[in-house]
N, C-alpha and C positions, 0 to 999 in steps of 0.2 A: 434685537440683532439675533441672527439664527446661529446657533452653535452645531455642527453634523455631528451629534452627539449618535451612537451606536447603540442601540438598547436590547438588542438579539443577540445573543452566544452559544452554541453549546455547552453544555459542561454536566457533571453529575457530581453530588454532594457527595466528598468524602473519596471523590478518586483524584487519581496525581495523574497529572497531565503534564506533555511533555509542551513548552513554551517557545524554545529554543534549545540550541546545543548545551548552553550550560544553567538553563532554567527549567524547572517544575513548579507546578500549582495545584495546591487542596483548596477546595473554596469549602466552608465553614457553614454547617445553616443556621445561618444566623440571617436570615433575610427583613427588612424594613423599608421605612420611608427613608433612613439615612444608607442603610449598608447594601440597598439594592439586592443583590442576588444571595450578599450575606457575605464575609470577610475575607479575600483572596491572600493565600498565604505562600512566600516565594521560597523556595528551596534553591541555592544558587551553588553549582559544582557537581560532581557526579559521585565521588570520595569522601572528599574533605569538603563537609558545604557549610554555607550559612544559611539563617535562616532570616527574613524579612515578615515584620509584625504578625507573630502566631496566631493571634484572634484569641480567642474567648478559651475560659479554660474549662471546656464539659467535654464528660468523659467518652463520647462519641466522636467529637474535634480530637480530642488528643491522643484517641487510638488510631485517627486515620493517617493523623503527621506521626505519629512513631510507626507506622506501617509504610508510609513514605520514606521513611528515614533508617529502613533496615538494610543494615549493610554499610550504612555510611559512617563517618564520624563529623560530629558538629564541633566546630569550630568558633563559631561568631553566632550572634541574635542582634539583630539590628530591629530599633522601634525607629518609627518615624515621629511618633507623639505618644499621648497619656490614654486616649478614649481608650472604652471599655472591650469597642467591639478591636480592638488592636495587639492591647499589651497583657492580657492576662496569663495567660499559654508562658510566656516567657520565663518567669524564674521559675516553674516545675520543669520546663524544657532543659534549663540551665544545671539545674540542681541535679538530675537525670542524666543528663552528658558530660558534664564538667566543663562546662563554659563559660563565656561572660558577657554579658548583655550590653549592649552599646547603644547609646543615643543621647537627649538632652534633657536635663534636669530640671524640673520644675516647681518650686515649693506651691502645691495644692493650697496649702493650710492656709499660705499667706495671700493667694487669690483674692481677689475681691468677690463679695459674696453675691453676684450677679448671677441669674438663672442660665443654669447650662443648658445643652442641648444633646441632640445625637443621643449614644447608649452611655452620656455622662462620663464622668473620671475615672480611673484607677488610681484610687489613693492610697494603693501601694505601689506605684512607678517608681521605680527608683533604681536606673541604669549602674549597673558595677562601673562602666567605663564612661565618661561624656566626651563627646564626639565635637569636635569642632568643624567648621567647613573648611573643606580642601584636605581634609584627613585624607589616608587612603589605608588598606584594611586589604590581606595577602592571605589569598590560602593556594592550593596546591594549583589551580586551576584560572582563579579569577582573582580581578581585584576592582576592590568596591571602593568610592570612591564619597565621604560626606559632604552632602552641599544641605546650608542653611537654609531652609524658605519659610521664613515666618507668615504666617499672614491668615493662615486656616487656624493654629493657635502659635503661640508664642515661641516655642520650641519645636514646631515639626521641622524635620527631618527628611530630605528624599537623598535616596543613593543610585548611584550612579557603575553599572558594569564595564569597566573601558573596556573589557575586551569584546562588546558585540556592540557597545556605543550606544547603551538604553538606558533607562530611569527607570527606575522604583518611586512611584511618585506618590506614595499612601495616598491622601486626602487632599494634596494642592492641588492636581490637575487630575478629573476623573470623568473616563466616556460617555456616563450615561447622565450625568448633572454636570451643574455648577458646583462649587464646594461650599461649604458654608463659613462663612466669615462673620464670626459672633463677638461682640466686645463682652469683656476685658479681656480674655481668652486671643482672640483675635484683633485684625486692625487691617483693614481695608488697606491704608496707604502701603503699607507694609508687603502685602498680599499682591498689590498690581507690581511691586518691586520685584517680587519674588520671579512673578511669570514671567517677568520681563528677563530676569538671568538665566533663568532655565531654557528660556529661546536664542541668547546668543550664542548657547553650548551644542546646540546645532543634533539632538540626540536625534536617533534614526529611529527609535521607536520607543513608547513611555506603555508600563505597565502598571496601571493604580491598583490601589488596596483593594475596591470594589468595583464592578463591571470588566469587561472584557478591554484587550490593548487598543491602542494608540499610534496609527504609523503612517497620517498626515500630520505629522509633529508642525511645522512650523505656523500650518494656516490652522489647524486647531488651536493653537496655543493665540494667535492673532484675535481668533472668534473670542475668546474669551478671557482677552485685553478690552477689545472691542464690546463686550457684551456690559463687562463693569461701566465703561465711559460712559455706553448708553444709557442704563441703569441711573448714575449718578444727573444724566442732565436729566432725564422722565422723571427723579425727582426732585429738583430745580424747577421745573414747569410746573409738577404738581403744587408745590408751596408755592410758587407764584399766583394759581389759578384757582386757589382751592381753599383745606383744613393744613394746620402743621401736625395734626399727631399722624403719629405714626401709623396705628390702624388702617386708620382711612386713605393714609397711600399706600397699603399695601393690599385695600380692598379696589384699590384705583390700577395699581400698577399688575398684580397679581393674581387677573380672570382664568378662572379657571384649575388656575392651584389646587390640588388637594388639599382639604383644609387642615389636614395630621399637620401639614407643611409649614401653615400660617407663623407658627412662631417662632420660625426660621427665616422663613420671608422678613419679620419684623426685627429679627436680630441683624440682618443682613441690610435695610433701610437704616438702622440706627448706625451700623458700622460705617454705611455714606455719610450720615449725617455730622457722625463725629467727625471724621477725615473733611468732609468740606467746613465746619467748625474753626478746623484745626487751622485750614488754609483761607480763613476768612471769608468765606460767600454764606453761613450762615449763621447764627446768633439760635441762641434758646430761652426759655424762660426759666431754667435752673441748671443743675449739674445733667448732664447726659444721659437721657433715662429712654425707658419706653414710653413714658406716659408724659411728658417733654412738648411743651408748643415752640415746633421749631418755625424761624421765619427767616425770608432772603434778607440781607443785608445788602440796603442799595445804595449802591456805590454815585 
């Protein structure tokens, strides 16, 4: 299924850019196979602002967001989740303005010890305030608004500006990809939930952590309802017609991929595989792994 993903922006590392009336963006170089252009960091207010996932904490990043941030006073630090390339900026930020960080809590430690991905954990996350959805969050100018979207990991986080009617949508929904949906961290079933709430909220425009905005909201968000469905039956056909491991559908499904990519691809086949598990169309030969012969169960 084709998603009109946008992969062209301008921008330059380290400058703040105006977004809207009461948004600014530093993008971070921190460029990869996960972070795309490299970390977009949201300044929201013009005063009194918050701030949306700082990125990475080196000292080039965090002279460009304090040169952003001259003149103003911070208020709030909103994470969306734990990755690396998101939350580290945040408690030198905090500690520096006297604020307090907001988002959801994660115990790392007690994770299951499954291979990460992306630029891995910050296993120093650890939000002053946790945010529940439907919170809402006031400064001089704007108000932010927490909606839950589990599904890229367990605890992300996208916020919400009611006064221009956009999204901050870190890593659920982003222009230039698909997000990655890895178990235990993540969960498919979870994840189609998620996108499914963020489209009845009808946003007029969605700004992610990585790549540039977002302002066919509803049939972008459709394409990529749509792209999982398809995803989940191409591999339903593939175990029907084929090998169950994992590998091998995603050397089947996944032509052309960069191969940096592959064990992303393959975290994101297993995250189908468990959700159709879960919902009865497939059986394994152990507990839910990568290396796992899965097979249809026929009805």
């Amino acid at each position: 299924m084709s998603i009109p993903f946008v992969k062209d922006f301008d921008f330059k590392y380290g400058e703040c850019s105006v977004m809207s009336p009461l948004v600014k963006r530093v993008i971070a170089n921190n460029p990869g196979p996960f972070t795309y252009t490299g970390t977009g960091v949201y300044i929201i207010g013009n005063k009194e602002v918050a701030i949306i996932d700082p990125g990475p904490n080196t000292p080039e990043h965090k002279n460009a967001i304090k040169k952003a941030l001259t003149g103003k006073k911070v208020t709030h630090i909103f994470l969306t989740h734990h990755h690396l390339d998101h939350s580290p900026l945040a408690k030198p930020l905090a500690l520096e303005y006297g604020c307090n960080i907001y988002g959801l809590s994660i115990d790392i430690k007690k994770r299951n010890s499954f291979p990460s991905l992306e630029a891995g954990e910050d296993n120093t996350f650890k939000p002053d305030i946790d945010v529940k959805c439907g919170d809402l969050f006031k400064g001089g100018e704007w108000t932010i608004e927490a909606i839950h979207t589990p599904g890229h990991t367990s605890n992300h986080v996208c916020y919400a500006l009611r006064e221009e009617n956009l999204l901050f949508s870190g890593d659920h929904i982003m222009g230039w990809s698909t997000s990655v949906v890895s178990p235990y961290e993540g969960h498919m079933g979870d994840y189609i939930n998620s996108l499914k709430k963020i489209k009845e909220r009808n946003f007029s425009i969605i700004f992610p952590t990585h790549g540039t905005y977002i302002d066919k909201v509803d049939s972008f968000i459709d394409a990529y309802i749509n792209h999982r469905y398809y995803r989940e039956k191409q591999i339903i056909e593939a175990l029907k017609t084929g090998s169950g491991l994992i590998l091998d559908i995603v050397k089947k499904l996944y032509l052309g991929l960069d191969k940096r990519l592959y064990p992303a691809a393959a975290h994101s086949v297993l995250s189908h595989l468990i959700y159709l598990r879960e919902k009865g169309v497939v059986m394994a030969t152990a507990d839910n792994g990568l290396d796992c012969h899965y097979k249809i169960i026929e009805s």
